[in-house]
FIZA-103152 format. One record per residue: residue number from 1; chain; x, y, z of N, C-alpha, C in turn. Coordinates in Angstrom, 3 decimals. Layout:
! residues N
<NUM; 'A'; <X; Y; Z>; <X; Y; Z>; <X; Y; Z>>
...
END
This chain:
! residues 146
<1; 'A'; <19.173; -51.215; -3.973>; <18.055; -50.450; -4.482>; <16.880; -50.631; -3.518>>
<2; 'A'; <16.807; -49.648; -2.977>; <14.837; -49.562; -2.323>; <13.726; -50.029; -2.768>>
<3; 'A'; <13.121; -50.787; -2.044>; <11.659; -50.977; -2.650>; <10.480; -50.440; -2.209>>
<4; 'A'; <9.652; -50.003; -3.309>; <8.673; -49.058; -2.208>; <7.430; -50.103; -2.069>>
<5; 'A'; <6.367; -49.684; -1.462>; <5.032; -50.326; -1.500>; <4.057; -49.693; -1.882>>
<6; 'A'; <2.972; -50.242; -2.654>; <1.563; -49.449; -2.897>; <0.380; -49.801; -1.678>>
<7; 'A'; <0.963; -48.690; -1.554>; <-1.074; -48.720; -0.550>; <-1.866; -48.972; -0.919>>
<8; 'A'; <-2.636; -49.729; -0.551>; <-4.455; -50.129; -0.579>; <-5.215; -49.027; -0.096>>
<9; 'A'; <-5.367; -47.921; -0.637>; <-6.106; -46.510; -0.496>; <-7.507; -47.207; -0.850>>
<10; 'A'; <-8.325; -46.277; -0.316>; <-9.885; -46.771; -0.444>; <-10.358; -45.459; -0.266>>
<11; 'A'; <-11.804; -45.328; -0.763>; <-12.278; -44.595; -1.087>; <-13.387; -44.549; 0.509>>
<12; 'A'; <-14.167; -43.582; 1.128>; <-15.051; -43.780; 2.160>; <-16.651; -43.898; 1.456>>
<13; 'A'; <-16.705; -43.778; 0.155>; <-17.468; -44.665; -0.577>; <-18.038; -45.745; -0.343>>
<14; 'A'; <-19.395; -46.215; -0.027>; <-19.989; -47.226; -0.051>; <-19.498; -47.780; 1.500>>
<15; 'A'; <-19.197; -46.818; 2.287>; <-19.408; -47.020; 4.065>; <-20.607; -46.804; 4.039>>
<16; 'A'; <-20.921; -48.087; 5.443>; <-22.084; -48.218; 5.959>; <-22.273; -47.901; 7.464>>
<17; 'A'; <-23.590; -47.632; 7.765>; <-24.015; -47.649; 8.939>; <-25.254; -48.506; 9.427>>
<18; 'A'; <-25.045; -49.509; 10.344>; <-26.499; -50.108; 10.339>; <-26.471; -50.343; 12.168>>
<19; 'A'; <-27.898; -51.114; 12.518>; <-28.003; -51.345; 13.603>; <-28.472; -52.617; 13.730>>
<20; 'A'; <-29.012; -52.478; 15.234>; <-29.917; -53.928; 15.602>; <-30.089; -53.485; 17.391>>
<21; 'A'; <-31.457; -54.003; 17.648>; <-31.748; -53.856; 18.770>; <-31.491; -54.971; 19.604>>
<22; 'A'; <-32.063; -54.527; 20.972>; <-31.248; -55.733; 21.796>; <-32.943; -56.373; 22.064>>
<23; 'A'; <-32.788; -57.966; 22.734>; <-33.833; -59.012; 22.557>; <-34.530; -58.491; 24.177>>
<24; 'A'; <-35.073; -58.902; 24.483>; <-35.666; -58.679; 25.644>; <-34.823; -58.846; 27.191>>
<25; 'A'; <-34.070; -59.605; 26.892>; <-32.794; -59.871; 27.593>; <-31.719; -59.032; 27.570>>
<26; 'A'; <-31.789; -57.963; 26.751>; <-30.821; -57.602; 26.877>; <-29.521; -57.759; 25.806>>
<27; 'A'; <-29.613; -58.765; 25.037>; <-28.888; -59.306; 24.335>; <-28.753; -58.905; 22.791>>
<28; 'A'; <-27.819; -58.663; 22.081>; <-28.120; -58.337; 20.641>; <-27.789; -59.752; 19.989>>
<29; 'A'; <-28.791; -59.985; 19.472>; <-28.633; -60.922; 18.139>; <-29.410; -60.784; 16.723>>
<30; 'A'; <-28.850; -61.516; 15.645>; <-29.859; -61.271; 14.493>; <-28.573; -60.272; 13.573>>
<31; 'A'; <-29.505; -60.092; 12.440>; <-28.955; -59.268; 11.284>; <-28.512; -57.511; 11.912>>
<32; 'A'; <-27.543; -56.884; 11.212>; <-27.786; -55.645; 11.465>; <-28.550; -55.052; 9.899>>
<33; 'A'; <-29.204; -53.909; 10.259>; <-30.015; -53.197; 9.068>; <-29.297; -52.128; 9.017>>
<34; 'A'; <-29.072; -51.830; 7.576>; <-28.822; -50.504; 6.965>; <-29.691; -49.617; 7.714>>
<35; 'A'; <-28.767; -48.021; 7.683>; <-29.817; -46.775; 7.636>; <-29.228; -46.218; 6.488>>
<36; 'A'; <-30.218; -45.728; 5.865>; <-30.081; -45.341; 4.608>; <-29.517; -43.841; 4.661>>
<37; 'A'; <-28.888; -43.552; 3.688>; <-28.659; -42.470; 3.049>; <-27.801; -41.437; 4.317>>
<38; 'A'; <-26.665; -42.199; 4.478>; <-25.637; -42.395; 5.041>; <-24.601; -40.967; 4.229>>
<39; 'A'; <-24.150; -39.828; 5.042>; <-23.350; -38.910; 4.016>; <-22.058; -39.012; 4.718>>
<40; 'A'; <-21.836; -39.165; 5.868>; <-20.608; -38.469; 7.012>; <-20.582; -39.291; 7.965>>
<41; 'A'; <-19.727; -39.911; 8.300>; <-18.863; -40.765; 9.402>; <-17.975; -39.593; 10.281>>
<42; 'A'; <-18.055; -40.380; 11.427>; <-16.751; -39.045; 12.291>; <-15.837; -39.924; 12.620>>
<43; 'A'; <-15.089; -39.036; 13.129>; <-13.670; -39.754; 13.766>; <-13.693; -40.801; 14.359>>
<44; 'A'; <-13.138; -41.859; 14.282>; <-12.979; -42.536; 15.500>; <-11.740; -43.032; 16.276>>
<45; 'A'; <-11.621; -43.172; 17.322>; <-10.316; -43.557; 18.274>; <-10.424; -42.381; 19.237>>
<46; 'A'; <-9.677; -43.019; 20.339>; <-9.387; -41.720; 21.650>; <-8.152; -42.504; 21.670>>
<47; 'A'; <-7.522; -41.228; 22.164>; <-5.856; -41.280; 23.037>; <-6.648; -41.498; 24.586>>
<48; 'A'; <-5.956; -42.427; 25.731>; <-6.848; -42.343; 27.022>; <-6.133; -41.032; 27.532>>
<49; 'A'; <-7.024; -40.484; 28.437>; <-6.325; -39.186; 29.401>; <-5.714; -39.727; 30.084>>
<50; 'A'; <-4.436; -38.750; 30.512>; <-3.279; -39.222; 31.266>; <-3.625; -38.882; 32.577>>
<51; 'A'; <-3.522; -39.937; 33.520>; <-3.313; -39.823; 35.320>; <-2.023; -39.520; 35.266>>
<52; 'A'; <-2.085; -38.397; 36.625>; <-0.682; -37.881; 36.942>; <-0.344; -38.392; 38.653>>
<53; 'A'; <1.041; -39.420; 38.241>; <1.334; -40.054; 38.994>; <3.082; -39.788; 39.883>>
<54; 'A'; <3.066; -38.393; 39.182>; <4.094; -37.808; 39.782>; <4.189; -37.201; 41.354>>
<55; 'A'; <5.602; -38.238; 42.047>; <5.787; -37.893; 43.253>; <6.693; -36.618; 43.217>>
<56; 'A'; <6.804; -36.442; 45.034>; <8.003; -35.506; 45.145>; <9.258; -35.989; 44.681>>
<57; 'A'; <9.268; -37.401; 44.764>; <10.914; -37.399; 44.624>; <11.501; -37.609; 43.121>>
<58; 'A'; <10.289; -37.828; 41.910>; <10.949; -38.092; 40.592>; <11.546; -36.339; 40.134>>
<59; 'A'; <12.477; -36.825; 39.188>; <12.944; -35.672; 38.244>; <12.263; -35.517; 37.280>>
<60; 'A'; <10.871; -35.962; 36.768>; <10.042; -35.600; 35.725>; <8.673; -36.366; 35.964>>
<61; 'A'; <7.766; -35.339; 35.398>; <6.425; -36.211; 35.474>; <6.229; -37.226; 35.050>>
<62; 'A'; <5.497; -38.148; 35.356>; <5.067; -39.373; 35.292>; <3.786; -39.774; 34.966>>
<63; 'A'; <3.224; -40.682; 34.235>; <1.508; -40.977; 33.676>; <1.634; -42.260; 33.369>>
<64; 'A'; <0.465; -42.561; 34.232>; <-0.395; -43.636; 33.245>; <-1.534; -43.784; 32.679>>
<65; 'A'; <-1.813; -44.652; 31.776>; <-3.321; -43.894; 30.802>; <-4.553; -44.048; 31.646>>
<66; 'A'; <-5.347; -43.547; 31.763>; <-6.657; -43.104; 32.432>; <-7.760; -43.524; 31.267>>
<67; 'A'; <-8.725; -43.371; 31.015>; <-9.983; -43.933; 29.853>; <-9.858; -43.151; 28.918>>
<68; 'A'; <-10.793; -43.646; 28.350>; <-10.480; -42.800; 26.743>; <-11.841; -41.851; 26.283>>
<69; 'A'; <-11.848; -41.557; 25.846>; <-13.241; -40.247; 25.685>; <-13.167; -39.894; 24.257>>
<70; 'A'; <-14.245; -40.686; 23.386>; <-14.223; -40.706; 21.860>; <-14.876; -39.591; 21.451>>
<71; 'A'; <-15.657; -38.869; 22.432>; <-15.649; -37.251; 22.309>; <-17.391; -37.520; 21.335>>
<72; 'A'; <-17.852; -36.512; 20.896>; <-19.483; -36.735; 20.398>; <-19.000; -37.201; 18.747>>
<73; 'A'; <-19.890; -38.449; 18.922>; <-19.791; -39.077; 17.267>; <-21.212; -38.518; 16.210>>
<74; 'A'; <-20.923; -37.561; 15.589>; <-21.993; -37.315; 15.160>; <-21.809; -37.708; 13.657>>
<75; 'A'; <-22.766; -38.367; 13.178>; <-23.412; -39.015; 11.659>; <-24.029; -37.631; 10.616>>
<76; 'A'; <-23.559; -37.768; 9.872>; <-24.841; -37.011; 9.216>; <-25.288; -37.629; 8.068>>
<77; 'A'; <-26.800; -37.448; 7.537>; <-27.709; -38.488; 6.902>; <-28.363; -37.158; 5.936>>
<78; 'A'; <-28.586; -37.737; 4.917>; <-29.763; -36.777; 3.608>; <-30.995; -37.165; 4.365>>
<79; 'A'; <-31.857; -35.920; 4.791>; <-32.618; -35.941; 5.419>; <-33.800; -36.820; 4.043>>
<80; 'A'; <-34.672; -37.793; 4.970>; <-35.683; -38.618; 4.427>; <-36.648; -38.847; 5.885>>
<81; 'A'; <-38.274; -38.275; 5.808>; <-39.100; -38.314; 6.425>; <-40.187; -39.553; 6.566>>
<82; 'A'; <-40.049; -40.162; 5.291>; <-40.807; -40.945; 5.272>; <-41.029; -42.492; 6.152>>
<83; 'A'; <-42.086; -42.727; 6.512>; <-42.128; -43.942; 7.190>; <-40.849; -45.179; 6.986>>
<84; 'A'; <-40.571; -45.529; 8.090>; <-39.577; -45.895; 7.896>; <-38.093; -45.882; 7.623>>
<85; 'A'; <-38.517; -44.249; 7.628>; <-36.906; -43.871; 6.552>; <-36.475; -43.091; 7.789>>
<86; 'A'; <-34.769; -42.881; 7.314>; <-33.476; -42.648; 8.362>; <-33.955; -41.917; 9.529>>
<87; 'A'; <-34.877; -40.532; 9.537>; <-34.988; -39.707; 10.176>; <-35.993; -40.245; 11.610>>
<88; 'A'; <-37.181; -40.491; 10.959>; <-38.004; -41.073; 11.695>; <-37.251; -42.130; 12.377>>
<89; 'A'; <-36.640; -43.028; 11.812>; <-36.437; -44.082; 12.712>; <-34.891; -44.310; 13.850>>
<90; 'A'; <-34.364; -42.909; 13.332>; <-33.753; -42.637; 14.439>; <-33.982; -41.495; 15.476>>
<91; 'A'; <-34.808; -41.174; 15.406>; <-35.420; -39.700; 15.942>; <-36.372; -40.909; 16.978>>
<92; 'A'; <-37.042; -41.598; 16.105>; <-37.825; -42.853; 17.296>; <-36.957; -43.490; 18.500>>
<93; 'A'; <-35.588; -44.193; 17.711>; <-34.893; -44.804; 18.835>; <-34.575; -43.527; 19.884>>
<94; 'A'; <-34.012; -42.565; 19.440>; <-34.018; -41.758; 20.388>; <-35.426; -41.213; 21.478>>
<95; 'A'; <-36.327; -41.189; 20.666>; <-37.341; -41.198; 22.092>; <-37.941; -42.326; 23.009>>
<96; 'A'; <-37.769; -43.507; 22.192>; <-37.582; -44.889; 22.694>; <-36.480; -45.181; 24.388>>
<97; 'A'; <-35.464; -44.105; 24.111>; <-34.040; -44.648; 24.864>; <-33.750; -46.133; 24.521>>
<98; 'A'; <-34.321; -46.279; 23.205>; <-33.933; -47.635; 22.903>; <-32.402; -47.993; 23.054>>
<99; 'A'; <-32.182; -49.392; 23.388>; <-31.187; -49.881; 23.567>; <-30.727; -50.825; 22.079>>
<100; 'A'; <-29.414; -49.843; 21.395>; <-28.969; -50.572; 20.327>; <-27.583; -50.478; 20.028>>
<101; 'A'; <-27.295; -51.363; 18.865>; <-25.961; -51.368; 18.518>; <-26.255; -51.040; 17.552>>
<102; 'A'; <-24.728; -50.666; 17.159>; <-24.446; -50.073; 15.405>; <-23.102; -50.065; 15.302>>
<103; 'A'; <-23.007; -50.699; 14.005>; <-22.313; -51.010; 13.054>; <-21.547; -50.348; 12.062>>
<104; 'A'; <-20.667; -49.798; 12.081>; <-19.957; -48.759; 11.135>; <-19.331; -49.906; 10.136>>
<105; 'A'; <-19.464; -49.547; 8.757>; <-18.868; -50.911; 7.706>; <-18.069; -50.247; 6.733>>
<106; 'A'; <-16.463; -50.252; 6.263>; <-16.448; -49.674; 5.262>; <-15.959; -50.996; 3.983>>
<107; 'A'; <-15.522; -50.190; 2.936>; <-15.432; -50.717; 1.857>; <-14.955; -52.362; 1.877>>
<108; 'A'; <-13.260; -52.060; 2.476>; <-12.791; -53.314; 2.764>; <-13.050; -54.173; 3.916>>
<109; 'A'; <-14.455; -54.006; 4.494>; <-14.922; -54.922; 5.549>; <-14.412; -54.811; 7.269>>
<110; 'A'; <-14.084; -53.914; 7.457>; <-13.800; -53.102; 8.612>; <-14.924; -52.832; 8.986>>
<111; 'A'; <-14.891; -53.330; 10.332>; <-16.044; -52.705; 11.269>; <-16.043; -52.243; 12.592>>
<112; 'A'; <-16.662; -51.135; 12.815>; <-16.742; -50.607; 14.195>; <-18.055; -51.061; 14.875>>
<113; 'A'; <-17.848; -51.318; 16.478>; <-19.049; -51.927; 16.601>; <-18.912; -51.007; 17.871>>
<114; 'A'; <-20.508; -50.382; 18.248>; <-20.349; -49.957; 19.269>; <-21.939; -50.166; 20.008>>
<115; 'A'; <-22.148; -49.405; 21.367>; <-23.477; -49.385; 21.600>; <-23.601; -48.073; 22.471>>
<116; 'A'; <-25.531; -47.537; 21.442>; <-25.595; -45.907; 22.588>; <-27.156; -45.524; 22.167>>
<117; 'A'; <-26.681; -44.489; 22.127>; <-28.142; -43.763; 21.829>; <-28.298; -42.616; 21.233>>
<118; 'A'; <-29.094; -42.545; 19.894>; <-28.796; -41.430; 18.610>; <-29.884; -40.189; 19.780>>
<119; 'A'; <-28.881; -39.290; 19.329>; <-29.649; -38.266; 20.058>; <-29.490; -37.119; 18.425>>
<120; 'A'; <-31.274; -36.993; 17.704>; <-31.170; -36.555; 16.166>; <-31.487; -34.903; 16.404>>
<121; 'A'; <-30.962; -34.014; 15.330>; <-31.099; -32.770; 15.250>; <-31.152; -32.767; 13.432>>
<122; 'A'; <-32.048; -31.557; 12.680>; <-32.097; -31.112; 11.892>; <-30.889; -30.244; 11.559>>
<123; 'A'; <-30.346; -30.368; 10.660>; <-29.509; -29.218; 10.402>; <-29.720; -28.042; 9.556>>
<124; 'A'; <-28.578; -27.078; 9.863>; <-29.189; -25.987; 9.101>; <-29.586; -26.049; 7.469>>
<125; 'A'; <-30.616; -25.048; 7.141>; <-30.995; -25.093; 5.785>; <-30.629; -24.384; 5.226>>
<126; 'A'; <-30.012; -24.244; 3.329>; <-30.073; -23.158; 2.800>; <-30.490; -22.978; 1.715>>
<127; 'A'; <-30.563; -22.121; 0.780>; <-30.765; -21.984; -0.157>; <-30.200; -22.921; -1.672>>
<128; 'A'; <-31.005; -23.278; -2.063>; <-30.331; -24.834; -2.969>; <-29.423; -25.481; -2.104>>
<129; 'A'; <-29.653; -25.991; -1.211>; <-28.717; -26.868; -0.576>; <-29.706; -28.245; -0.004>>
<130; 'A'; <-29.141; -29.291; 0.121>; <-29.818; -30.573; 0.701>; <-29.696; -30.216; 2.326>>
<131; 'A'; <-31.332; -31.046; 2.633>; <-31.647; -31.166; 3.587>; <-31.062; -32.242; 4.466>>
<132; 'A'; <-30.589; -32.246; 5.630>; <-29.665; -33.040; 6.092>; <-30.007; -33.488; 7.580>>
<133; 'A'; <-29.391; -33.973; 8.254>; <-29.947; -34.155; 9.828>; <-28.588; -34.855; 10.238>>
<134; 'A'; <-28.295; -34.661; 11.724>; <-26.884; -35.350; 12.093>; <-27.468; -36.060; 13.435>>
<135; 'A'; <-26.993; -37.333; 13.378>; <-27.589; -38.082; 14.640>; <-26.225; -38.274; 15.828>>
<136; 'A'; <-26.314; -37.803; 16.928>; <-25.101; -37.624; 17.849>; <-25.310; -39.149; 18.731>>
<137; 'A'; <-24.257; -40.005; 18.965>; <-24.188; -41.004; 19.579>; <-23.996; -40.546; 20.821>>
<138; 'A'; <-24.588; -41.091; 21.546>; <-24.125; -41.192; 22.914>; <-23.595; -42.117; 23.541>>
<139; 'A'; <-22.553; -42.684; 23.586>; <-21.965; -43.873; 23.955>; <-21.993; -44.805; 25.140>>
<140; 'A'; <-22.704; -46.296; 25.301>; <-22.579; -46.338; 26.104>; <-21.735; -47.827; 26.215>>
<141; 'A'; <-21.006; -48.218; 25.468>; <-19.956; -49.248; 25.319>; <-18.571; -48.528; 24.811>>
<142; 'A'; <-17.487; -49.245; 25.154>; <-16.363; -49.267; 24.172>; <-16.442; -49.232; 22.582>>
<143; 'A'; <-15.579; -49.138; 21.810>; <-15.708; -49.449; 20.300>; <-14.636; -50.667; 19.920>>
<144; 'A'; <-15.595; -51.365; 19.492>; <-15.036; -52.611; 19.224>; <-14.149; -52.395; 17.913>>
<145; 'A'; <-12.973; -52.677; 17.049>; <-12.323; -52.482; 16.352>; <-12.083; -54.345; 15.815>>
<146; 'A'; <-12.974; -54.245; 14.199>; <-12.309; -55.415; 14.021>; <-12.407; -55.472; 12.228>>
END
């Protein structure tokens, strides 16, 4: 007789996003901080692009992996204006070119760790609909997976 297994399904519920800047050195240490009001996570992972390492003399092409290109990570957030709040203070790091990390967190304690630079846009508006804003990473580390 077969046995099956139950998955540990999770909900993307109560994922987080936070940061932390780097010290004068260069260095990140310290707490990371929430940004609030967090709606949309994007994909993450790259396949690396394939180098083509095919000679004349094989009978089929040949590759080895080349880097990986996680392609534009864009966030999207319930737009909030207020001092301090999501918009402003990533719309700041972005004119800052501040140098930061951030923290992707979900339910069961998975975290992505990466480092870049929110580059923020308003999104479109409509009629009874929430106001929103999507902050595009620009990557300038690997993604740490842990």
């Amino acid at each position: 007789m077969a046995t099956t297994t139950k998955a540990n399904a999770f909900s993307a519920n109560k994922t987080t996003l936070s940061y932390r800047q780097a010290d004068p050195a260069g260095n990140f240490t310290g707490d990371f901080a929430d940004i609030p009001f967090l709606m949309e996570v994007p994909e993450l992972g790259a396949a690396p692009e394939k180098i083509d390492i095919t000679t004349l003399s094989d009978k089929a092409k040949r590759y080895i992996p080349g880097i990986k290109d996680y392609g534009d990570l864009v966030f999207k957030f319930l737009y909030d204006s207020g001092d301090g709040k999501n918009f402003k203070l990533l719309k700041g790091f972005e004119d800052d070119d501040a140098n930061l990390e951030f923290q992707i967190k979900y339910p069961d304690d998975t975290t992505h760790t990466f480092e870049a630079i929110p580059a923020v846009k308003l999104d479109a508006g409509s009629l009874n609909g929430a106001l929103t804003f999507s902050a595009t990473m620009m990557l300038r580390s690997d993604i740490v997976f842990a």
